[in-house]
N, C-alpha and C positions, 0 to 999 in steps of 0.2 A: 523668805519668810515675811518678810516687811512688807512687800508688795500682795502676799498675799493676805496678809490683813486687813491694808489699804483698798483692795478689792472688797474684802468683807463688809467692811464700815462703810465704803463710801457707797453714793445713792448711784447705780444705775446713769449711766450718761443722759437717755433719752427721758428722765426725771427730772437732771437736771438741764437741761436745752426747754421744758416746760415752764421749769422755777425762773429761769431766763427771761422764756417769751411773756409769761403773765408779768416780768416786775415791766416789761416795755408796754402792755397793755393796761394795765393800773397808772403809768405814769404820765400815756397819752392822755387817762382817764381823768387825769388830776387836771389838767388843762383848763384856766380860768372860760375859758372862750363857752364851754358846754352848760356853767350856770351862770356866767354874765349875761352874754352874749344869747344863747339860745335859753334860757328859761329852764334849764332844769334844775329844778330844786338842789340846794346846797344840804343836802341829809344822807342819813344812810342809805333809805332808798332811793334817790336821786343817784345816788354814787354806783349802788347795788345796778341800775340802772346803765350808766352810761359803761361802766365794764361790762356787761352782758350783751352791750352794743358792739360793744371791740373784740368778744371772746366769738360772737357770733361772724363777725367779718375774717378771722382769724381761723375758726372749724371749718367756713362754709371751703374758705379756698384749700385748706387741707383734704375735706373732702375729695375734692375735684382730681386727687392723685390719690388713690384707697391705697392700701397694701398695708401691711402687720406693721410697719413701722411706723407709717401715719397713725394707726390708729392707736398705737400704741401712747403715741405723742398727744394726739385728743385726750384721747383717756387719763395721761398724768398732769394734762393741759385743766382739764376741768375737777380733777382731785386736789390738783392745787389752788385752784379758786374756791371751792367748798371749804377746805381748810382753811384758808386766808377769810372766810366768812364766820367760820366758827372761833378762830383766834380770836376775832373782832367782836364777834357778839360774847364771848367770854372776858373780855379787855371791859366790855361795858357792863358787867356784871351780872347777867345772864347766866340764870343757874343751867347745873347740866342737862334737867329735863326741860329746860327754856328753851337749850339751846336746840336740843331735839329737834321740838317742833318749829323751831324758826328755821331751819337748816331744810326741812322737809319742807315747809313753802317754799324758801329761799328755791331749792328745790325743782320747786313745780312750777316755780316763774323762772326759770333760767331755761327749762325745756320748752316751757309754752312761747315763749320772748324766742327762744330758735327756731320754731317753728312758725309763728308770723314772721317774722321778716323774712327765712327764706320764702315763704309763701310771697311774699309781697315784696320783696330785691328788687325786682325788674322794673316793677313798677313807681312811679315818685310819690304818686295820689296814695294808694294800697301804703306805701310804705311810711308816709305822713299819718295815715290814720291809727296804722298799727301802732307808730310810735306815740299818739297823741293816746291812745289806749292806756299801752303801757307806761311808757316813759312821764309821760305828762298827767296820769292816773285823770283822762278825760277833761282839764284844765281849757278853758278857751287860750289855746295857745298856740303860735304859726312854729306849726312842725317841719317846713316844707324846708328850710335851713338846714337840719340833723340831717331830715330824710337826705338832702342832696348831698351832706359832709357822707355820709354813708356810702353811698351809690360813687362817688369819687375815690374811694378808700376801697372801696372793693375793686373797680377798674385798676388802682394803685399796686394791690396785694396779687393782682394777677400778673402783674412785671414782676414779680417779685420771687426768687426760685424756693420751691418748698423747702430745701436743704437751708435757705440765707432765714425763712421763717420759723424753723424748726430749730433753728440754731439761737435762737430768739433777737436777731438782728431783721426787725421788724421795720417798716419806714411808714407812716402815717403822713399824708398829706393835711394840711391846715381845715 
């Protein structure tokens, strides 16, 4: 009876192996190095920013092995960063129809921001501009630093077996 309660209540394993992997991609996120060091603004969207940088380095390589439980993992991978965005922009007092629409952009730059860099990954140039795009909101700023922390962190996360990333024991290189 107890356990099947415990069943009831509790979230889904591969929910929580998500809630995991995001607090290790928030916490690289936190890393003085990305607004000292490389110039990205110390704000919400600076921050909004360099997590969308690490959830994108974190789907692309899950990608790379599809199957129902990958994606299952994306899917509660990216429900819990939308939630973590809506806590915060209710934390700041952002009414509920605020938060609506900030959540729907939040939104459409989290898709649009995966879809440049995979478009532009391979490349250093492509992948500097994308970020001086979004990251740097077009700023005269030498992107070429993130783009190559990036392009390093993905080489990094492909040693890395999908089961050790899904399990949210993630390793970021500097």
């Amino acid at each position: 009876m107890l356990s099947a309660l415990k069943q009831l209540f509790s979230p889904p394993l591969v929910k929580q192996q998500a809630f995991d992997a995001y607090g290790q991609i928030v916490a690289q996120s936190r890393r003085e190095v990305f607004y000292k060091d490389w110039q990205v603004e110390d704000t919400l969207d600076g921050r909004f920013d360099v997590i969308v940088l690490h959830l994108f380095l974190v789907i692309s390589r899950c990608e790379q092995e599809a199957g129902p439980e990958t994606e299952s993992f994306i899917r509660h991978l990216s429900e819990t960063f939308f939630s973590d965005m809506d806590r915060s922009l209710r934390e700041m007092g952002a009414s509920d129809t605020g938060v609506g629409i900030r959540v729907k952009k939040m939104a459409e730059a989290f898709y649009g921001r995966l879809r440049a860099y995979g478009d532009s990954i391979g490349d250093g140039l492509a992948l500097a501009e994308a970020l001086k795009r979004n990251t740097y909101r077009e700023k005269a700023v030498d992107a070429d630093a993130l783009a190559a922390y990036m392009q390093r962190n993905r080489a990094k996360l492909q040693q890395q077996s999908l089961a050790a990333i899904m399990q949210g024991n993630i390793v970021f290189l500097s």
